[in-house]
VOBA-1610 file (N, C-alpha, C; in pm, whole numbers, padded with zeros to 5 digits, always signed):
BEGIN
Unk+02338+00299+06835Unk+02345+00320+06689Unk+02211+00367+06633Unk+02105+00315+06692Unk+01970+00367+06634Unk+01938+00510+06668Unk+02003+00583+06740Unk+01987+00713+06799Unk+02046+00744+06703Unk+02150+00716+06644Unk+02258+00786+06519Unk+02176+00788+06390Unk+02086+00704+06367Unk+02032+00660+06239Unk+01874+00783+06205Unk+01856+00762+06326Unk+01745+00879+06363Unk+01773+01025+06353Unk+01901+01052+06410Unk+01968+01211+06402Unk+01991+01195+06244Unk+02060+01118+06166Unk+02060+01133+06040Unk+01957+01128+05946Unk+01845+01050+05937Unk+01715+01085+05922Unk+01636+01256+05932Unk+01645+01294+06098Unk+01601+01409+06035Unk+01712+01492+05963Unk+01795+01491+05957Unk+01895+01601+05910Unk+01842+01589+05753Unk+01881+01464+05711Unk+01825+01450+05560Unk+01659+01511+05568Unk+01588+01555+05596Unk+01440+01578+05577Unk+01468+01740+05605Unk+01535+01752+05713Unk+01585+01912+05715Unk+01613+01992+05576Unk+01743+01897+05558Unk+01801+01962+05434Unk+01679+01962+05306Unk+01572+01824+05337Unk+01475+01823+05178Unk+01439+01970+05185Unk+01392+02008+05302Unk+01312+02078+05325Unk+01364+02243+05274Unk+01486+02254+05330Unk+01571+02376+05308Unk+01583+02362+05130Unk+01592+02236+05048Unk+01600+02273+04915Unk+01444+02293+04866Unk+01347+02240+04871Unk+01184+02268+04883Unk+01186+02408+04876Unk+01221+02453+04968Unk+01238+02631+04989Unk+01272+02688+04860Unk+01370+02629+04877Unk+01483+02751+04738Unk+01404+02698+04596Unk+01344+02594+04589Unk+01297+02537+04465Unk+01153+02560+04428Unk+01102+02645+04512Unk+00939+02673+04510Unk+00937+02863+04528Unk+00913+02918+04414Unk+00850+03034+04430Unk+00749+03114+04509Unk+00668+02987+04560Unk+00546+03090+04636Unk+00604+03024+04729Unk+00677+02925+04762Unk+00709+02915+04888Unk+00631+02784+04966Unk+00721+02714+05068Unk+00673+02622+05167Unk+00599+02612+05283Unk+00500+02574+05256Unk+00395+02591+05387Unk+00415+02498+05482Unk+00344+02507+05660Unk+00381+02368+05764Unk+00261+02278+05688Unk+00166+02301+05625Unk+00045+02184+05592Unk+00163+02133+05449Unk+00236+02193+05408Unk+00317+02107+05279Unk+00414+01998+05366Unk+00499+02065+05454Unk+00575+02011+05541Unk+00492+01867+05612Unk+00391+01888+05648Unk+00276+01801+05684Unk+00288+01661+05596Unk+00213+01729+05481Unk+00157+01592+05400Unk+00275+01521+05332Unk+00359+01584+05290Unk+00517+01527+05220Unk+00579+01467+05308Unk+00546+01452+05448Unk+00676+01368+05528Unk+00579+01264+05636Unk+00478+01324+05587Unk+00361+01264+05707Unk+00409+01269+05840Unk+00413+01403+05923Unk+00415+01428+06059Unk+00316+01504+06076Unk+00288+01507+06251Unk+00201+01598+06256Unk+00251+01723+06249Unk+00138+01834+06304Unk+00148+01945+06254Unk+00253+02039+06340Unk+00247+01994+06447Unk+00341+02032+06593Unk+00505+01989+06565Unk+00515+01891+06451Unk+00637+01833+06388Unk+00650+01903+06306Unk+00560+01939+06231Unk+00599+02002+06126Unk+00690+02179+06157Unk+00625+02229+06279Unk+00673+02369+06292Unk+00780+02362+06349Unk+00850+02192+06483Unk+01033+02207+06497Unk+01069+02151+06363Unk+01026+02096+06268Unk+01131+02132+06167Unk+01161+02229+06059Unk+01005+02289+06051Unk+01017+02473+05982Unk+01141+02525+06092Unk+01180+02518+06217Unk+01226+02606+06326Unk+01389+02562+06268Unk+01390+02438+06271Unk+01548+02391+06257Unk+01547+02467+06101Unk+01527+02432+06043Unk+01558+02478+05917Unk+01608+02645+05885Unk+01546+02727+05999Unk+01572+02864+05962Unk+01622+02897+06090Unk+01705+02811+06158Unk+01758+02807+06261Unk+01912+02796+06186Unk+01948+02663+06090Unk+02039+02655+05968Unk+02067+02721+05899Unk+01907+02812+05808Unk+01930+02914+05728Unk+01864+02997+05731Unk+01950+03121+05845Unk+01872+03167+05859Unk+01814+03319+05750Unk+01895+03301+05686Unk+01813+03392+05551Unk+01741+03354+05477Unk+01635+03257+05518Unk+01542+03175+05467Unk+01460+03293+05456Unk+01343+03365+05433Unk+01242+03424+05416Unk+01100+03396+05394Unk+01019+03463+05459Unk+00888+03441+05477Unk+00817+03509+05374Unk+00716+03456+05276Unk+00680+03547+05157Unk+00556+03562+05188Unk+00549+03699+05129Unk+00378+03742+05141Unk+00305+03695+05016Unk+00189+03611+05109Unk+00108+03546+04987Unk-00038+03666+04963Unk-00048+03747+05048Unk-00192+03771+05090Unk-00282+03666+05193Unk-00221+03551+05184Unk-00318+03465+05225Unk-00294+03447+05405Unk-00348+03355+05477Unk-00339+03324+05590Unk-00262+03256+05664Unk-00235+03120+05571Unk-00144+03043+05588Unk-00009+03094+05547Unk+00082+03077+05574Unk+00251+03147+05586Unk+00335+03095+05494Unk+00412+03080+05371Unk+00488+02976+05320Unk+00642+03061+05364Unk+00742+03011+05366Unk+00931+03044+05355Unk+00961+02973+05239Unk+01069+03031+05172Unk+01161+02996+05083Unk+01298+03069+05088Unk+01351+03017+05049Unk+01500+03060+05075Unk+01535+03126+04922Unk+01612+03219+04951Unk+01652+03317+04851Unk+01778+03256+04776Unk+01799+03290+04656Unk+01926+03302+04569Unk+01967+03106+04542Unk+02123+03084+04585Unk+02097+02962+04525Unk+02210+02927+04646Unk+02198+02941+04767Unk+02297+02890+04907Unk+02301+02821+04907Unk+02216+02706+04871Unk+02251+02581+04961Unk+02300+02495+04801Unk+02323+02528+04678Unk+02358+02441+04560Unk+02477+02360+04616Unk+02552+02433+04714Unk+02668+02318+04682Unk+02677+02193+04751Unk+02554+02217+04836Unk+02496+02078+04918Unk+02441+01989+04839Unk+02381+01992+04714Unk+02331+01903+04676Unk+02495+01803+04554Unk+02433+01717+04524Unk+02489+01596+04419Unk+02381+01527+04441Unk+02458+01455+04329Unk+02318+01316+04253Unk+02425+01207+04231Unk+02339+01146+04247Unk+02379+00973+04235Unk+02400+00907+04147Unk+02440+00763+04116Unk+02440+00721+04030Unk+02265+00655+04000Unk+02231+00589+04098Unk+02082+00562+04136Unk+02007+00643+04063Unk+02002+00743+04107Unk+01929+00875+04039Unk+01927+00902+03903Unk+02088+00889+03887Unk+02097+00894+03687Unk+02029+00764+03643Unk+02075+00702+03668Unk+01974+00545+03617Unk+01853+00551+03636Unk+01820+00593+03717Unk+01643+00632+03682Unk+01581+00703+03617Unk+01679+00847+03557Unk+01621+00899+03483Unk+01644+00837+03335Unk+01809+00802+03300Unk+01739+00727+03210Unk+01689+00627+03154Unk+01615+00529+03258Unk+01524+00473+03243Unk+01420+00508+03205Unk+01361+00632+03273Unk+01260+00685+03231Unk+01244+00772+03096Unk+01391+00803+03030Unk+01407+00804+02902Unk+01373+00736+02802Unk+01413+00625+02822Unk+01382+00459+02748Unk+01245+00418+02722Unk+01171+00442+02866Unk+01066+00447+02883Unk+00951+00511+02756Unk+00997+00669+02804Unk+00952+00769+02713Unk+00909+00739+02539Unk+01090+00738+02566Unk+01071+00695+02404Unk+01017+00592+02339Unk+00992+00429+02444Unk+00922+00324+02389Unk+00720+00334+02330Unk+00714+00401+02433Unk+00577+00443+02478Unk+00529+00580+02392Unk+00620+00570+02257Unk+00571+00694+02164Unk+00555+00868+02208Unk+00640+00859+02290Unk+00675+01033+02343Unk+00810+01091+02378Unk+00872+01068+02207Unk+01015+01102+02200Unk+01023+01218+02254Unk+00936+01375+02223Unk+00927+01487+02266Unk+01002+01477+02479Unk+00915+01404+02519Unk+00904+01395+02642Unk+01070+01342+02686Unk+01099+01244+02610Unk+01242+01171+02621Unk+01365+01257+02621Unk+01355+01357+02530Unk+01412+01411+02455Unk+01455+01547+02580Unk+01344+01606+02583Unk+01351+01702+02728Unk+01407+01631+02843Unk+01370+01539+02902Unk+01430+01469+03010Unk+01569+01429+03009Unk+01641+01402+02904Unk+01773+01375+02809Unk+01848+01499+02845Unk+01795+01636+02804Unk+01861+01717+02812Unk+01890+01802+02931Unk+01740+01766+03078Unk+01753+01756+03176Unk+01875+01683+03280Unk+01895+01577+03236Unk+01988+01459+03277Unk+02143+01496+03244Unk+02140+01630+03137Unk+02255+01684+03117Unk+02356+01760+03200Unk+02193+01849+03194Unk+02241+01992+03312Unk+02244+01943+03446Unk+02209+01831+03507Unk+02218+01770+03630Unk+02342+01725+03633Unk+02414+01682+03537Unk+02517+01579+03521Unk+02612+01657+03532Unk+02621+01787+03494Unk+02699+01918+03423Unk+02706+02005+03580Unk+02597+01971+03642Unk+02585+02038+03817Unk+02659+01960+03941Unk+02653+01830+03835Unk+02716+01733+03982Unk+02907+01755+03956Unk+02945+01808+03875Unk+03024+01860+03873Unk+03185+01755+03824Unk+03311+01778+03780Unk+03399+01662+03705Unk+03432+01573+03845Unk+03436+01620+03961Unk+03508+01540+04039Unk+03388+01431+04104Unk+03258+01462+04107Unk+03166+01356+04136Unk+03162+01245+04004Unk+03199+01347+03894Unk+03132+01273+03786Unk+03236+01137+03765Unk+03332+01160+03826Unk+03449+01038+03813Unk+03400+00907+03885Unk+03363+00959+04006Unk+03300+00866+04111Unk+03192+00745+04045Unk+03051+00918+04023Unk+02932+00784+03963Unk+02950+00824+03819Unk+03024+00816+03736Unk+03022+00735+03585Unk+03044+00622+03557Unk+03131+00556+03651Unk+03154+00409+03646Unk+03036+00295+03677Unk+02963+00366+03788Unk+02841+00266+03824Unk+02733+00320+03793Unk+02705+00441+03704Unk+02583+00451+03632Unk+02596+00386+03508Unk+02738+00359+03435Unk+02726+00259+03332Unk+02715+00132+03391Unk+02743+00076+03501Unk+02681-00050+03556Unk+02510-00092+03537Unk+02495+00041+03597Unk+02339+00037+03631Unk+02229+00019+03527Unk+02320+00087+03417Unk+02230+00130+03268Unk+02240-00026+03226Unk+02332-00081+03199Unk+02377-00213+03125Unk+02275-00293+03215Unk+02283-00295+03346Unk+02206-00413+03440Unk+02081-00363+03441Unk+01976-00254+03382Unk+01832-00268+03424Unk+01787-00282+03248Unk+01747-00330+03213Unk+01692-00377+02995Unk+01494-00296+03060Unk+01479-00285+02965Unk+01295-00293+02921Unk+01270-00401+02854Unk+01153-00459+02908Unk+01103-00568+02839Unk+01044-00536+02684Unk+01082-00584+02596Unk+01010-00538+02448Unk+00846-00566+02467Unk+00773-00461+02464Unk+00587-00423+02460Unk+00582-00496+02308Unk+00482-00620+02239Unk+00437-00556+02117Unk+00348-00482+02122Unk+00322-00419+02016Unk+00185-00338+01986Unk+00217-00244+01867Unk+00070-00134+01882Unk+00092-00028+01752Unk+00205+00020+01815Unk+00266+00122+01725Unk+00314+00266+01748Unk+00327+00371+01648Unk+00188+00394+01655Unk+00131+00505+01565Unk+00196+00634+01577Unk+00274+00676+01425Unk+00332+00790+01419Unk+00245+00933+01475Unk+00298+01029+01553Unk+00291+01165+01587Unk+00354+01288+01566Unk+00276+01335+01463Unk+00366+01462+01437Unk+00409+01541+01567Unk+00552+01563+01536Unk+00598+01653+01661Unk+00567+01810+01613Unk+00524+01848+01512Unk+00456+01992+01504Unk+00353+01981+01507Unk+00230+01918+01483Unk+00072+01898+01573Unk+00108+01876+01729Unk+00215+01808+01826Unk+00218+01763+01948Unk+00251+01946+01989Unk+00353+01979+01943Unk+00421+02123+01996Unk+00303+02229+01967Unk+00216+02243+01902Unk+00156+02347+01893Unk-00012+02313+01985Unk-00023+02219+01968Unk-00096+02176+02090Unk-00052+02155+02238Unk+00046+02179+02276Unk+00125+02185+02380Unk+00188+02342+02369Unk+00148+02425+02340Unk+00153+02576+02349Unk+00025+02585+02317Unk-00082+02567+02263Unk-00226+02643+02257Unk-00294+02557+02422Unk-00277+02460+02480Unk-00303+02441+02604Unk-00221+02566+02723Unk-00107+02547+02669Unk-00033+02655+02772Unk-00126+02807+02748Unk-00146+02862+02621Unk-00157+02964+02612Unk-00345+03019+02585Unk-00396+02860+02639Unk-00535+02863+02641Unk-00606+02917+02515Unk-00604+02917+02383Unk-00596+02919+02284Unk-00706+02801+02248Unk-00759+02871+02128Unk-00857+02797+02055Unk-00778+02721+01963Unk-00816+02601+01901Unk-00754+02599+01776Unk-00855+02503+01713Unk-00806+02491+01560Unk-00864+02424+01449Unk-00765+02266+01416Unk-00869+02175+01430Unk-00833+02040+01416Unk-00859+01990+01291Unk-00752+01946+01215Unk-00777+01850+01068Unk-00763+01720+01115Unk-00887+01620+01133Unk-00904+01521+01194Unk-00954+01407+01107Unk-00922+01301+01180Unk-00968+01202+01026Unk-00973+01090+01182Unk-01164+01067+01181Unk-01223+00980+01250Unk-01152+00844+01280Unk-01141+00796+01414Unk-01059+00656+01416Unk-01136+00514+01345Unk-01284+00539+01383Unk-01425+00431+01355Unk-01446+00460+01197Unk-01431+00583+01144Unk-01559+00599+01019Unk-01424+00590+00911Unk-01305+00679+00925Unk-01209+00730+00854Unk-01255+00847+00786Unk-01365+00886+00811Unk-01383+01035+00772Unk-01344+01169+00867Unk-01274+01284+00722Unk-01203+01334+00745Unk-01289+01477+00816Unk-01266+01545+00897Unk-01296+01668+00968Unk-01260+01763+00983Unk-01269+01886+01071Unk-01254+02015+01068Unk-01285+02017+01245Unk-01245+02026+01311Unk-01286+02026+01447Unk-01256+02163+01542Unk-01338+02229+01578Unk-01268+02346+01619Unk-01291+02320+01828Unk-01197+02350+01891Unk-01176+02227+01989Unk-01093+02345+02105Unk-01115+02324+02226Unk-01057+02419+02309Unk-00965+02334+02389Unk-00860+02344+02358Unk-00741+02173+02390Unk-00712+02196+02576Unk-00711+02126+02654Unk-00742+02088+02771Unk-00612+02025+02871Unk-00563+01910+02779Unk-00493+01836+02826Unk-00472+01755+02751Unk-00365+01604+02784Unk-00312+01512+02701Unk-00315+01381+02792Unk-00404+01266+02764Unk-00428+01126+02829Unk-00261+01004+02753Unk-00185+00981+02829Unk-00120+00905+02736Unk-00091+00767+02822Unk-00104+00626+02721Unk-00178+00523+02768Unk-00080+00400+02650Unk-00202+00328+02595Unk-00115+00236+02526Unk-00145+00312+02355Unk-00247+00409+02360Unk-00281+00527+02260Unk-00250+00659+02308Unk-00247+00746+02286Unk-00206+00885+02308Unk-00315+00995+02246Unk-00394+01007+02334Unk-00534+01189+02323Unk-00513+01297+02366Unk-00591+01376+02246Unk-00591+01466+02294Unk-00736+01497+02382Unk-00734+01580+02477Unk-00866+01596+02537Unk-00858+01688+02582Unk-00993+01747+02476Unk-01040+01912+02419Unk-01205+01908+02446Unk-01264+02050+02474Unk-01386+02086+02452Unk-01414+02122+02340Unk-01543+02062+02290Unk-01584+02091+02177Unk-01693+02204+02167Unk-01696+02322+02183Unk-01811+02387+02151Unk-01903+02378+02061Unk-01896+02318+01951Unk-01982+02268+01842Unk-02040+02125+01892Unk-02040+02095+02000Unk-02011+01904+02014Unk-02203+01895+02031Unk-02281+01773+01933Unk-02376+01786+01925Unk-02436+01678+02056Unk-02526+01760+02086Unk-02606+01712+02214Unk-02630+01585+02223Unk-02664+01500+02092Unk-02668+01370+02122Unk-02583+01259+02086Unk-02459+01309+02122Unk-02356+01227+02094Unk-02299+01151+02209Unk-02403+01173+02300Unk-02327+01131+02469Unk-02221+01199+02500Unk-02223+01298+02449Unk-02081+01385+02531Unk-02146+01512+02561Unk-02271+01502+02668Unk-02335+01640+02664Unk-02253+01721+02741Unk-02104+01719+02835Unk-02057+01795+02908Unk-01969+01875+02761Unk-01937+01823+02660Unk-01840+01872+02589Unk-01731+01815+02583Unk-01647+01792+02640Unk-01546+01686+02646Unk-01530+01585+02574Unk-01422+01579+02457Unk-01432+01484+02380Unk-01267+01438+02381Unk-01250+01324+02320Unk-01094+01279+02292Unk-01035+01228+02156Unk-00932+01323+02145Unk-00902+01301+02004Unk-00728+01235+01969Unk-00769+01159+01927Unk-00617+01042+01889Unk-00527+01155+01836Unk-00433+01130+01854Unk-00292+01231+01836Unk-00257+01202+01713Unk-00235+01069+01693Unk-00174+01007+01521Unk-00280+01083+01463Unk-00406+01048+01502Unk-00529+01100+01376Unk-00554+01251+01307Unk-00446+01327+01393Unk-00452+01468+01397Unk-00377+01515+01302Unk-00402+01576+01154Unk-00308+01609+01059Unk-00239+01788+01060Unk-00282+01817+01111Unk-00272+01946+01128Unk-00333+01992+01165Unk-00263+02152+01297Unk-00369+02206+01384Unk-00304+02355+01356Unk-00435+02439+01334Unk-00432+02516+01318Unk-00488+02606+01447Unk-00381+02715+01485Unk-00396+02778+01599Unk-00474+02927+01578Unk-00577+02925+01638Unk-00627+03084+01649Unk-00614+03121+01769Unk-00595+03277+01717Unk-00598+03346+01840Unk-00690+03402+01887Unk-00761+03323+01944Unk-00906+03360+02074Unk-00855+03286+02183Unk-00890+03337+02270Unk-00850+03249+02418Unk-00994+03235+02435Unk-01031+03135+02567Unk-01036+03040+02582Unk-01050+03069+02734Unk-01187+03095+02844Unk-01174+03090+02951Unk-01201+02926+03034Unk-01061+02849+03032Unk-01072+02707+03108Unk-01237+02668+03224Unk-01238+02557+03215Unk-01368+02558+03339Unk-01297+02496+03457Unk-01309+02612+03547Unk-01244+02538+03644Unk-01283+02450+03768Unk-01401+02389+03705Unk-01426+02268+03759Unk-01387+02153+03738Unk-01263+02168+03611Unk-01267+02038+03551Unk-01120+01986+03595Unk-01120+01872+03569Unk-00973+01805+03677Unk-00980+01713+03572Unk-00851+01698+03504Unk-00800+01594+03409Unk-00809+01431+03470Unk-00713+01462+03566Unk-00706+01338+03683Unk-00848+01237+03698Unk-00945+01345+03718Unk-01060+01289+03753Unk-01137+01235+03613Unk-01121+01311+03538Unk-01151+01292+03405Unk-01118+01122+03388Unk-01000+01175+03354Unk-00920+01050+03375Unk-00982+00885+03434Unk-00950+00929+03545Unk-00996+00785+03643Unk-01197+00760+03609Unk-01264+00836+03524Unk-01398+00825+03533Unk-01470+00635+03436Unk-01295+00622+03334Unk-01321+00449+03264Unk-01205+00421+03329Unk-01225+00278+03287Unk-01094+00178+03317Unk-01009+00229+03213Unk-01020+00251+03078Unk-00950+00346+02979Unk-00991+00437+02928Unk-00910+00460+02817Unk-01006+00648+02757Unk-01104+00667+02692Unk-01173+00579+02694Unk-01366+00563+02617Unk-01432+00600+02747Unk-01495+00717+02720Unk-01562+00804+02829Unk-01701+00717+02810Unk-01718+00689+02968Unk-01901+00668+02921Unk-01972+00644+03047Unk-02082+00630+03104Unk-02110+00648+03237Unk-02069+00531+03355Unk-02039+00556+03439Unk-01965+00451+03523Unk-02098+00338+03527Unk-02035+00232+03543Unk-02115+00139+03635Unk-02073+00016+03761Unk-02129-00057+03809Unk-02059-00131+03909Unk-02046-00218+03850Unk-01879-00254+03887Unk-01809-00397+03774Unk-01769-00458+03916Unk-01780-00613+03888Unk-01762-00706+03981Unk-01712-00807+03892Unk-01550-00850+03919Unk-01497-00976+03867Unk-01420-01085+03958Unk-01464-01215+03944Unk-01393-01286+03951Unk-01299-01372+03958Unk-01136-01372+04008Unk-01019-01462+03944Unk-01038-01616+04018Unk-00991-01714+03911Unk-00977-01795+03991Unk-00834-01826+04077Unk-00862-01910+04175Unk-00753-01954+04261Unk-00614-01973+04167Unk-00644-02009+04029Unk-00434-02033+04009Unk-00413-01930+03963Unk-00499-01783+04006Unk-00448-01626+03919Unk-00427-01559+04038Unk-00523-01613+04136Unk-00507-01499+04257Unk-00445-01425+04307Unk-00316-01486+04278Unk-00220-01442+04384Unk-00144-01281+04284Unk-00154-01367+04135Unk-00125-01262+04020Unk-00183-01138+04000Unk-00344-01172+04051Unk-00458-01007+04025Unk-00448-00982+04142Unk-00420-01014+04218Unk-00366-00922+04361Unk-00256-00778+04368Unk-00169-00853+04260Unk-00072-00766+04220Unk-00107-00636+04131Unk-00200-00645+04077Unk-00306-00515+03953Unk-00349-00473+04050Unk-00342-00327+04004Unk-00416-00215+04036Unk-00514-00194+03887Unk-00626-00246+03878Unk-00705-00250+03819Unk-00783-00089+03789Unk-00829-00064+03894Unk-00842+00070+03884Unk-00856+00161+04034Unk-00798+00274+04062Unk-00770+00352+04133Unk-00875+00288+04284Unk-01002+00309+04270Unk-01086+00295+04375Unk-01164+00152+04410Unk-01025+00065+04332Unk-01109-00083+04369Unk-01098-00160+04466Unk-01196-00252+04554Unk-01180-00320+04670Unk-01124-00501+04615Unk-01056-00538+04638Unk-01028-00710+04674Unk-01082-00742+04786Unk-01149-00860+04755Unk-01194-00936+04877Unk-01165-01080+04840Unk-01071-01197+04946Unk-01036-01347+04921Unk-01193-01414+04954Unk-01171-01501+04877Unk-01336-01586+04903Unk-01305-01750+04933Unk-01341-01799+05017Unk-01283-01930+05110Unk-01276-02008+04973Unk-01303-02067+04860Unk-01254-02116+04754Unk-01101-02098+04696Unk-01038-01953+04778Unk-00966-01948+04734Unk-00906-01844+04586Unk-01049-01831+04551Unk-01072-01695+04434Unk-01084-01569+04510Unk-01081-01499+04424Unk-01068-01354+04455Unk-01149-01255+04349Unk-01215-01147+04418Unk-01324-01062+04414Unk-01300-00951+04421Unk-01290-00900+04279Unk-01243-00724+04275Unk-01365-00661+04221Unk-01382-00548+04290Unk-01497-00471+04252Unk-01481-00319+04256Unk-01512-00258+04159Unk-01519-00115+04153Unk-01581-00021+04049Unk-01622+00088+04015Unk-01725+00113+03933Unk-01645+00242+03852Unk-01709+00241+03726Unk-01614+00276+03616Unk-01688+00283+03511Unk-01697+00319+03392Unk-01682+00323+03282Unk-01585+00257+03201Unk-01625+00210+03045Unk-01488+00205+02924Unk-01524+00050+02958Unk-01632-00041+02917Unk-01658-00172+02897Unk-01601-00240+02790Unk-01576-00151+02707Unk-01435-00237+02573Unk-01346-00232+02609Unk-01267-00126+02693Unk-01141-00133+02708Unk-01123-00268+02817Unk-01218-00288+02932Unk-01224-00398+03004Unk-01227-00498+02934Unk-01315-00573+02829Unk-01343-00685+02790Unk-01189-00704+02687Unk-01098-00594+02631Unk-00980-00631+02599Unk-00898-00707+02679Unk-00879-00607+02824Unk-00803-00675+02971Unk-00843-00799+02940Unk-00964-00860+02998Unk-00979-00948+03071Unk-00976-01075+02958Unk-00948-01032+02809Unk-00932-01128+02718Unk-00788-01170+02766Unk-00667-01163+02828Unk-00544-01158+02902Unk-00559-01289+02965Unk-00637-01276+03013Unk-00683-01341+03120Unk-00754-01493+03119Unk-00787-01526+03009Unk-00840-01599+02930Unk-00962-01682+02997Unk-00987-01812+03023Unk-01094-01861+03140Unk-01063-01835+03276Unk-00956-01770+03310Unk-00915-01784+03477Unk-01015-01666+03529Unk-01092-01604+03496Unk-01160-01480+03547Unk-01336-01501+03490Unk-01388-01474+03580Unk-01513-01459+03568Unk-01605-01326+03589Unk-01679-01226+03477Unk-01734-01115+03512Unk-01857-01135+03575Unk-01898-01129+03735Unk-02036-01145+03799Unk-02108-01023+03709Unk-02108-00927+03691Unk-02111-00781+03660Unk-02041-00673+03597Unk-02089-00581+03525Unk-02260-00562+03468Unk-02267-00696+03351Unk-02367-00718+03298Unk-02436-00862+03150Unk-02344-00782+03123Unk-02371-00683+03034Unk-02363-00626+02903Unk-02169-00633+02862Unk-02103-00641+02992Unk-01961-00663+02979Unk-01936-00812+02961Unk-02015-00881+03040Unk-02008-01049+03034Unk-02046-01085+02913Unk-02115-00992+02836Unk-02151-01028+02695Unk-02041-00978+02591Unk-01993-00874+02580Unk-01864-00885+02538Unk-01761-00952+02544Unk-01744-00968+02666Unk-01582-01112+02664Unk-01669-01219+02607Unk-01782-01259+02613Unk-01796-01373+02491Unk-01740-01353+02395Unk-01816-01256+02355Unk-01834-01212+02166Unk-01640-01237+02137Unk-01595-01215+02222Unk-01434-01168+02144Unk-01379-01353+02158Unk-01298-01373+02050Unk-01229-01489+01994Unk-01195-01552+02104
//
C-alpha cells in the first residue's frame, strides 16, 4: 500500500507542476521545481521529463537567459482541475479576515475571486461541496479583536494603489498622527505595511536630514491621509529597496536603528512564548530554571514595550535599559 501512496504523491506534484506551467507566463524553471517541492536538482529534471512526457505540447520559452523555463500553452489541462470544499472555506475565511482587519478593498476582490472559482468548479461539483462548505463556514467563527478601526478612504487607498502600480508621484493631504498638524506631503508611494494600523510607505524627497530618516523612507497612516493628489511624473523606484526587509528592520512599523533585545519569560509562560514568533530572526534558548530566553535584534522599542505590557510580570527585559525603562514607565 505504501508503494500506492507514493505513485499517488508524485502524480499529484506532476500535475502541480503541469498547472505551474500553464499559470506562469515566463514560465517554469528546474531551480523553481527545486525550491517549491524541495528535491534535488537531478529530481527535479525526471519530473520536468514526466510532465512533458504527459504534455507533450508543453513548450520551452525563450527568456534570453541561460536557465530554461516550459509552460504549457492555451488552457488543456482546465478540466483537471476542481476545488474543494476545504479550499472554499479558506478563502472565505480569509475574507472575514480581510474585512475584520480594516481592508474591505482586499475582501471584496477575494469575494469576487471565490466567485469565478466557484463558477469554474462547475453545477455538478457545486452540488457535492455546497453542502460541506456550509458546514465548514458555520464550524470555523473569528475570535472578536478589540481595538481601533480607523476609517480608510477607499478613493485615497485606490489611487494610491494605482500611483504605486504606475510609479507616479503624488501629493499627500496629511494631518500628523503626534502633532495633529495638517500637511502637504509630496511622497513617491512604495508600498503598503498592514498590521494592527495600516501605512503607507513612501519616499520623501523633501524629507529633512535630521529627522532620522536620512535614507528617505518614511510611513504614513492611511486613516490620516485626506486626499491624494496624483501627478504625473514618474518616479524611477530604487532598486535596492525590498519592502520585506524594510519591513522586518522593527518589531513594528516605527523605523529606527536595530538593537540587541534580550528577554526573559518566566517558567508559567514558557511553554506559551515558545509558541510566538516574536520576530523573524529570533533564537530561544530553555534555561535549567525552567525560563526561557529569546533574543534577537530589531528596532521599534514602543511597539515592544506595548507587547510585553501583555505579558505583565511573567517576562523580564535583560536588554537594551532604555526598553526596560519603558515597560516601567507604562501603567
Amino acid at each position: 500500500m505504501g508503494g500506492v501512496g507514493v505513485r499517488y504523491d508524485k502524480l499529484e506534484t506532476i500535475l502541480q507542476i503541469a498547472f505551474d506551467m500553464q499559470g506562469s507566463a515566463e514560465g517554469v524553471s528546474l531551480a523553481d521545481i527545486k525550491e517549491k517541492f524541495g528535491v534535488s536538482i537531478r529530481t527535479a529534471e525526471r519530473l520536468r521529463d514526466a510532465v512533458l512526457r504527459a504534455f507533450p505540447h508543453a513548450e520551452e520559452v525563450e527568456t534570453g537567459e541561460r536557465r530554461k523555463r516550459w509552460r504549457m500553452p492555451g488552457r488543456g489541462i482546465n478540466t483537471l482541475v476542481s476545488f474543494s470544499a476545504d479550499e472554499f472555506a479558506s478563502l472565505a475565511a480569509a475574507v472575514r479576515v480581510l474585512n475584520r482587519e480594516n481592508m474591505p478593498k482586499h475582501g471584496e476582490v477575494l469575494r469576487q475571486l471565490t466567485s469565478k472559482l466557484q463558477a469554474l468548479n462547475g453545477s455538478k461539483r457545486a452540488l457535492n461541496v455546497d453542502p460541506d462548505l456550509e458546514a465548514l463556514i458555520e464550524a470555523e467563527g473569528l475570535a472578536m479583536r478589540p481595538g481601533p478601526r480607523p476609517k480608510i478612504d477607499p478613493a485615497v487607498l485606490e489611487a494610491l494603489r494605482q500611483a504605486v502600480l504606475a510609479r507616479h508621484e503624488v501629493t499627500l493631504h496629511y494631518r500628523s498622527r503626534s502633532t495633529g498638524r495638517r500637511s502637504r506631503q509630496r511622497v513617491w508611494p512604495y508600498g503598503f505595511l498592514y498590521g494592527s494600523r495600516h501605512y503607507l510607505v513612501a519616499y520623501s524627497p523633501d524629507v529633512v536630514a535630521d529627522l532620522d530618516e536620512e535614507d528617505g523612507f518614511r510611513l504614513f497612516s492611511l486613516p490620516n491621509i485626506a486626499k491624494v493628489e496624483t501627478v504625473a511624473i514618474p518616479f524611477v523606484r530604487d532598486p535596492a529597496f525590498n519592502l520585506k526587509t524594510y519591513a522586518e528592520r522593527s518589531f513594528g512599523v516605527f523605523q529606527e536603528d536595530p538593537v540587541d533585545v534580550e528577554w526573559r519569560f518566566a517558567k508559567e509562560v514558557a511553554d506559551e512564548a515558545r509558541e510566538f514568533l516574536f520576530y523573524p530572526s529570533q533564537t530561544m534558548k530553555s534555561n535549567p530554571d525552567g525560563s526561557l530566553t529569546v533574543t534577537f535584534r530589531a528596532g521599534g522599542l514602543l511597539e515592544m514595550s506595548w507587547h510585553l505590557f501583555t505579558w505583565g510580570n511573567k517576562v523580564k527585559v535583560i536588554k537594551p535599559r532604555a526598553l526596560s525603562t519603558l515597560t516601567k514607565q507604562r501603567p
